[in-house]
N, C-alpha and C positions, 0 to 999 in steps of 0.2 A: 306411265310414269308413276310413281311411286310416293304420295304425299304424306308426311307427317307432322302434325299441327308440333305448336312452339307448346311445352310447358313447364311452368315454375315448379318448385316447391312449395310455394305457401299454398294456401287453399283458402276459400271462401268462408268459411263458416269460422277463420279465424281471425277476420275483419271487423267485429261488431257491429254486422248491419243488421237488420228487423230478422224476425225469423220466417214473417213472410214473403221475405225477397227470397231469402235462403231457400225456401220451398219453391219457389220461381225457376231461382238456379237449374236446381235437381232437375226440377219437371224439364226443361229445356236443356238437358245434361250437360251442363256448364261444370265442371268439375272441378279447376283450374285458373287463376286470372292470368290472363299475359302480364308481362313485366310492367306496362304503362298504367292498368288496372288492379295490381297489386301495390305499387308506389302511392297512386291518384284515391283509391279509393278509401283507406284508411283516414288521407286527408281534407279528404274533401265531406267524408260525415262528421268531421269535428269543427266544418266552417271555415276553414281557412283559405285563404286564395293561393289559387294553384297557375301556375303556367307550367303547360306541360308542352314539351318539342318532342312530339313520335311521329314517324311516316304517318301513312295512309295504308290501314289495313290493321293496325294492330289492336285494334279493340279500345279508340278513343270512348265511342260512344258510349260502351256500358262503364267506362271511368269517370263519365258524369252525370250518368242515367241514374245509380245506383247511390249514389250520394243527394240529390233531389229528391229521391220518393224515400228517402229513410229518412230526409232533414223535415219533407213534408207532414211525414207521418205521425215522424218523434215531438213537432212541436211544441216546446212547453211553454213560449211566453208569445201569444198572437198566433196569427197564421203564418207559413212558408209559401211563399209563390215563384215562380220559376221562371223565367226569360231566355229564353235558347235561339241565337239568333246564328245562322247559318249562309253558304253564300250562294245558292243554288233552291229550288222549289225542288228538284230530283232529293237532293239531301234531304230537306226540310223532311218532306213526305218519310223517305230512309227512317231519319233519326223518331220520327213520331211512333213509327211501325214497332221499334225496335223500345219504346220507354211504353207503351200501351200496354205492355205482355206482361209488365210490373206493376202498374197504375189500375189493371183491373180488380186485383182482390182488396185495393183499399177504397175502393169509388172514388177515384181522383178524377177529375174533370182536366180536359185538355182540348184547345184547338190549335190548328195552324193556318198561320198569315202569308200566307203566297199570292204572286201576281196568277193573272191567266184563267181566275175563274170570280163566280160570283161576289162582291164583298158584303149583300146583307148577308148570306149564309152565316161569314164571318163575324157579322155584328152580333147576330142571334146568340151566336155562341160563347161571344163576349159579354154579354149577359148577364150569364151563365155563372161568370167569378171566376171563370176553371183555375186550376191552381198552375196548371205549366203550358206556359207559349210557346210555339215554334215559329219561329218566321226569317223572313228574307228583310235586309234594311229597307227597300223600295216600302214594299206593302206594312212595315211597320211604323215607318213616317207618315202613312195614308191615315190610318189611323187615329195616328198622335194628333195629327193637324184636324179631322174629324170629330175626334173627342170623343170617339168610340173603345179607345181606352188608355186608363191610365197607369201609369208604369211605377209610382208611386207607393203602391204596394208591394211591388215585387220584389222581394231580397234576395235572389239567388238569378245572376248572370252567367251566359257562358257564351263564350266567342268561341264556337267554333271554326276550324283552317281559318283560323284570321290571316295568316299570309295570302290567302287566296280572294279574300274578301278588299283586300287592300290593292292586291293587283288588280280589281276589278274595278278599284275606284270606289269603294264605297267606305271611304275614310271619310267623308264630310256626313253620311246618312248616321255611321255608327257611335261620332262623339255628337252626333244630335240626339242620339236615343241614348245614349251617356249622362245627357246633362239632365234629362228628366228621371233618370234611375233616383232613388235614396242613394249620399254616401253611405251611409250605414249597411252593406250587403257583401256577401260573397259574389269573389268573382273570379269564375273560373277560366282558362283560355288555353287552347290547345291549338297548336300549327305545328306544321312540319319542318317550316325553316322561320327563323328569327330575322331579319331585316329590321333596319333602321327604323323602320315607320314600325314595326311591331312595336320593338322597344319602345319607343319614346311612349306608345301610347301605353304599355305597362306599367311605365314610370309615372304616367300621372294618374293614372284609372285605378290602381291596387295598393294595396297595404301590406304591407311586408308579405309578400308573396314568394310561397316554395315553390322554387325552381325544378322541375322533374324530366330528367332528359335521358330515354331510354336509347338514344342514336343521335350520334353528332350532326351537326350541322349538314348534310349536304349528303348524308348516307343514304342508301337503301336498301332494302330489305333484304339480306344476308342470303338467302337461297335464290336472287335474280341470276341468270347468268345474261349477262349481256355482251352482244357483238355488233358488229360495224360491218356495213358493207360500202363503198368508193362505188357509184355507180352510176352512167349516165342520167338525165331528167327522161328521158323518150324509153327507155330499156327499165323503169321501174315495176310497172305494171305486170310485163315479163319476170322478173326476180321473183315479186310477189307471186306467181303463178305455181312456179316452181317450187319457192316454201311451203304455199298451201298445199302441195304433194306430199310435203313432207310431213307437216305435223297434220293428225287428223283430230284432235280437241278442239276449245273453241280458243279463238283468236279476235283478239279487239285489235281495230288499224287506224290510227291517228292522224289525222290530216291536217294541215296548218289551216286551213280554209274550209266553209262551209261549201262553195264550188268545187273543191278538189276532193268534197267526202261526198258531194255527188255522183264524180265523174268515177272515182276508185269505187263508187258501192254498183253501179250498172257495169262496170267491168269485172266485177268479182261474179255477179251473176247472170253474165255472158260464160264464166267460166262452168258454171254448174252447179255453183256453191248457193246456199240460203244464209241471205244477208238482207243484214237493215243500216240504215245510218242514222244517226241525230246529229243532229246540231237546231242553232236559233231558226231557223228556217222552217222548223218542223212544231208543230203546234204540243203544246205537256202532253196533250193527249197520247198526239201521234208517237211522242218519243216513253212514253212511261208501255205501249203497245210492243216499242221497239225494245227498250229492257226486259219486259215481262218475257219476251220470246226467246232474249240471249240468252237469260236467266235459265230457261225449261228448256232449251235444247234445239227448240222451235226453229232458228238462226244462228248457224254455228259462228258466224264471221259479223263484226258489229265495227261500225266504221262511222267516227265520232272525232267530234273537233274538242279543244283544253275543254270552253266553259260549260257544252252539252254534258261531258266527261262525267261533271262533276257530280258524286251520289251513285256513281254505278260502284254495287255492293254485289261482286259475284265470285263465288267462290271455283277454285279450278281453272282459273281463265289461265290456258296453256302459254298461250303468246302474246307479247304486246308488238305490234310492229308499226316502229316510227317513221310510216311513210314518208313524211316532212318532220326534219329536225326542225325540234320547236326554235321559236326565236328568242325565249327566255329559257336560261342552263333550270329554273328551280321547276318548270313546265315537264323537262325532262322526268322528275324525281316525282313530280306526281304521276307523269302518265304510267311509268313501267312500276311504281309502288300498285297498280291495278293486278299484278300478276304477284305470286305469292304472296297471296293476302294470308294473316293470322300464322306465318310460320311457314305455308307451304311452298315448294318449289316451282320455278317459275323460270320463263325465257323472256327477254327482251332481244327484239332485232331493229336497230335501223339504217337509213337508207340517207346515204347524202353524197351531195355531189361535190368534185373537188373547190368551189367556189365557197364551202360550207364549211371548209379546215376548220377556220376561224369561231365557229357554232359548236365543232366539238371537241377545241382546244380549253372552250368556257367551260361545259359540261365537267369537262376530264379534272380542270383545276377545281371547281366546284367541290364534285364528291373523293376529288386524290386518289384518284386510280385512274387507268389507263383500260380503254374499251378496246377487246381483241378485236383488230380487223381481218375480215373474209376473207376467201379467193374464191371466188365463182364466174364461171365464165361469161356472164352477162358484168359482171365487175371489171373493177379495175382497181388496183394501186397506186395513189397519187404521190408524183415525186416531191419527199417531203421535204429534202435540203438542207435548208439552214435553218428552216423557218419553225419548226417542230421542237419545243422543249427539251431537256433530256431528261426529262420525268416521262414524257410522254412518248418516245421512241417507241416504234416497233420495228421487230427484228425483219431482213427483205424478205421474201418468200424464196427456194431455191431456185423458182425460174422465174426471171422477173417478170410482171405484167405490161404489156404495150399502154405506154403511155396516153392519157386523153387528149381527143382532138381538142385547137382550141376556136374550133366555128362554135356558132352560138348555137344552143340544144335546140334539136325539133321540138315539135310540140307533141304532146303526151300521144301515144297511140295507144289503140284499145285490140289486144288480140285475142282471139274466141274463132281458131280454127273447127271446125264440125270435129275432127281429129281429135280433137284435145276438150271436150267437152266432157266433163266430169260428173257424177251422179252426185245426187247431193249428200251432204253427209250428216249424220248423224252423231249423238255424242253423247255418252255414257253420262248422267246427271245422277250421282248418289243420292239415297235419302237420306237426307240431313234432319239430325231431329232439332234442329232451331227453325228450321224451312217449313215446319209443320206448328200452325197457331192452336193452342191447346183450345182455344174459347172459340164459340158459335161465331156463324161470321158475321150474325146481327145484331153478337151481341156490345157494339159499342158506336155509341151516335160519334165516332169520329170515325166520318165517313169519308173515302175515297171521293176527290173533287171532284165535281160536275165543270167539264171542261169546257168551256162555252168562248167565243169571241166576243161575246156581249161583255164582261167583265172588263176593265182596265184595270192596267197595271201601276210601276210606279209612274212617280209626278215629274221627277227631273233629271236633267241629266245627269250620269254619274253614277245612278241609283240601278241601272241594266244588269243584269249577271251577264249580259255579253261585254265583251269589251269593246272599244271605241269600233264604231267602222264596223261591226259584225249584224246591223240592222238587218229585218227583214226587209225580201223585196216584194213582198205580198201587202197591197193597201185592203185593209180590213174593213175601214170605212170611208168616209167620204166621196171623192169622185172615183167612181171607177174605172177599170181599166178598157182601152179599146174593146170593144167587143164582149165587156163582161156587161154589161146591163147595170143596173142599178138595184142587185139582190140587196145591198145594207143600206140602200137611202135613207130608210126608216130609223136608222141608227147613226146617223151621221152627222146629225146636230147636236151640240151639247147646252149647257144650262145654262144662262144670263153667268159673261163672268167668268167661269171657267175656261175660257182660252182655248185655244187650237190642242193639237194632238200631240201627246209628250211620250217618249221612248218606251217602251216596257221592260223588264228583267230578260225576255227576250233577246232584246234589243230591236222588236217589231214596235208599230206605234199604234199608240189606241188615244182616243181620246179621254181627256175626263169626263164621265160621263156619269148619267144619274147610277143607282142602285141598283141592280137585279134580282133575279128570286136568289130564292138561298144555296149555296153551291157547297160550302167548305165545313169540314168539324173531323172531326178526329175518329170517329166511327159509332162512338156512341157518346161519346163527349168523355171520355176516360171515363166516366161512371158509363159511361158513354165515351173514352179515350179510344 
């Protein structure tokens, strides 16, 4: 298939930013801003507060990268400090990777605040003064309540996927790091859909804030094609088999449950294929091991639930396939904004069974357009009646499909005949010269976290990147399980006060517990970034 990125007219060097980003640029052949980065970035180096509405993929993050390290740079009355709070550790890590490449020819200092691994590392590095934080709400209220830093200084915010961050409940953590901000600050915010709770919080948190909206409401990414299939629950896995025949790139497959991106990632490699899965179940380690792989080729097929999702930055991803329609229509628009990222073209397929009309009735009205459905012979056509809008019609097929039984679905079978056993595949990974870091890999103490269970996460509930009910079923500490002995005894009490064991951004539980060695910074701390 055939990709060609999205580009403007304007050009970078006609922005007024430092001339050493502009050399940044070049070096990393940026030549071009997408449309969200040519709007955002003009405005966000003259301080103004920005709300910007773009999918996912279109180059939010250099639309507020780029405005930070020239506000930092340029400062003429005090210092500029930077607060970037995100809703995922995958992202956090993402966006830090991608503001360090900028931050090293000025010696800018940077850490980031994630659950999951050590927090003195983190303390150390707070320090430190760096000028830009990265963090998740959980691990930034750890902090605040610690008094390990304070927010007082910092005059440039940015919420980034605030929509995403709000479904996840971490509206009580974010207008608590709010109220400790100065009013006096830029503030930036980008998400992909606007909702009630966005707004309101714009409306009290900003100052006359430009509105920047490269994609209506409910859009996506103009090169998706997306399709429908009507298909039993027992005969999915089947479908899926079939597809992977068809496309041989890589393919992410989305599962409503951390259980069902189990049971679909041992059935895809029953088939023959090299696959991994994420979700909250799997330790940052074990899922940043699982990106790195999809990323390189390593794992053609990557089978992942909404909030694991969130931060995978990979370019060429051929197919999205929504094994389970999600149960929110705005879950939709993030999962298949994963495939034509920055322009390119891109496939969406999902899968739903006649009892899910109603799941892709929401969708359809959502983004005003009507999703072509399949014919495949493991499908079916659901007779749609009366019940079907007339926006949303589609036309019958010339032989009709036998209609679905109405007994209740078997349960999921897994088939991997010796007959049908596939070799694995492989997948053509261009060099990209953004994929290629111009600087030593020592050369920045904001290092890749030391991923340990000894660390806890956030403090309360609400504060998880999983969402409600998506906990682990792994006890990390305390009593252990039948037959597991007593490996974390030693780590299972916690300090005078501190209280029993509180949820993680996981959604697994740790205790509060004392300090650990140092785990977390940015690779060299931006001077060291």
């Amino acid at each position: 298939m055939h990709l060609q990125p999205i580009e403007t007219k304007a050009k970078f060097s006609e922005m007024g930013m430092d001339p050493k980003i502009l050399q940044t640029l070049n070096r990393l052949k940026f030549e071009h801003p997408t449309p969200i980065q040519e709007k955002a970035i003009p405005i966000g180096i003259e301080g103004k507060d920005i709300v910007g509405i773009a999918q996912t993929g279109t180059g939010k993050t250099l639309a507020f990268a780029i405005p930070i390290i020239h506000q930092i740079v340029n400062a003429k009355i005090g210092n500029r400090q930077a607060i970037i709070i995100v809703p995922t550790r995958e992202l956090a890590i993402q966006v830090g990777e991608t503001i360090q490449k900028f931050a090293l020819p000025f010696d800018i200092r940077g850490a980031i605040l994630i659950g999951g691994v050590h927090i003195s590392g983190q303390m150390q590095q707070l320090r430190r003064r760096p000028e830009v934080i990265i963090g998740t709400p959980g691990r930034i209220i750890d902090h605040i309540e610690h008094r390990t830093i304070n927010l007082k200084d910092f005059n440039i915010l940015v919420l980034d996927e605030a929509d995403r961050m709000f479904d996840m409940g971490f509206a009580p953590q974010i207008k608590q790091i709010l109220e400790h901000l100065p009013t006096e600050r830029q503030t930036m915010l980008f998400s992909a859909t606007m909702p009630s709770t966005v707004t309101s919080l714009v409306t009290r948190y900003t100052k006359n804030p430009i509105r920047i909206e490269v994609a209506r409401h409910g859009s996506v990414a103009d090169k998706v094609k997306q399709d429908l299939y009507y298909v039993k629950k027992d005969q999915k896995i089947r479908l899926l088999e079939e597809l992977l025949k068809d496309f041989k790139g890589s393919v992410l497959v989305f599962s409503r449950t951390k259980f069902g991106a189990q049971k679909i990632c041992k059935s895809i490699q029953l088939m023959g294929h090299k696959a991994k899965e994420i979700h909250s179940n799997k330790s940052l380690g074990q899922r940043r091991e699982a990106l790195a792989g999809f990323k390189s080729g390593r794992y053609r097929i990557l089978v992942a639930t909404d909030v694991a999702s969130r931060g995978i930055d990979v370019e060429e991803i051929e197919l999205v396939v929504n094994f389970d329609i999600p149960d929110d229509a705005e879950d939709y628009i993030h999962r298949i904004g994963r495939t034509a990222r920055a322009g390119l073209e891109g496939r969406a397929i999902s899968f739903a069974t006649t009892d899910q009309r109603g799941k892709v009735y929401q969708i359809e009205r959502l983004m005003k357009i009507r999703i072509n459905v399949l014919q495949h012979p493991l499908a079916f056509t659901p007779s749609l009646g009366s019940e079907r809008p007339a926006m949303h019609s589609v036309s019958a097929p010339a032989q009709s499909a036998p209609r679905p039984q109405q007994h209740a679905p078997r349960p999921m079978q897994h088939h991997a005949p010796a007959e049908q056993q596939h070799a694995p595949h492989s997948r053509h990974v261009p060099t990209h010269p953004q994929s290629a870091s111009p600087f030593p890999k020592k050369s920045f103490g904001f290092k890749k976290p030391s991923f340990s269970r000894s660390g806890y996460g956030p403090s309360r509930p609400g504060q998880s990147s999983a969402r409600p009910g998506q906990g682990s079923s792994r006890s990390y500490y305390g009593a252990p399980r039948p037959g597991q002995g007593s490996a974390h005894s030693s780590q299972s009490s916690a300090r005078p006060g501190q209280g029993s064991s509180r949820p993680s951004q996981d959604g697994s539980h740790h205790p509060k517990r004392s300090f650990s060695r140092p785990g977390q910074s940015f690779k060299r701390s931006f001077k060291k970034f």
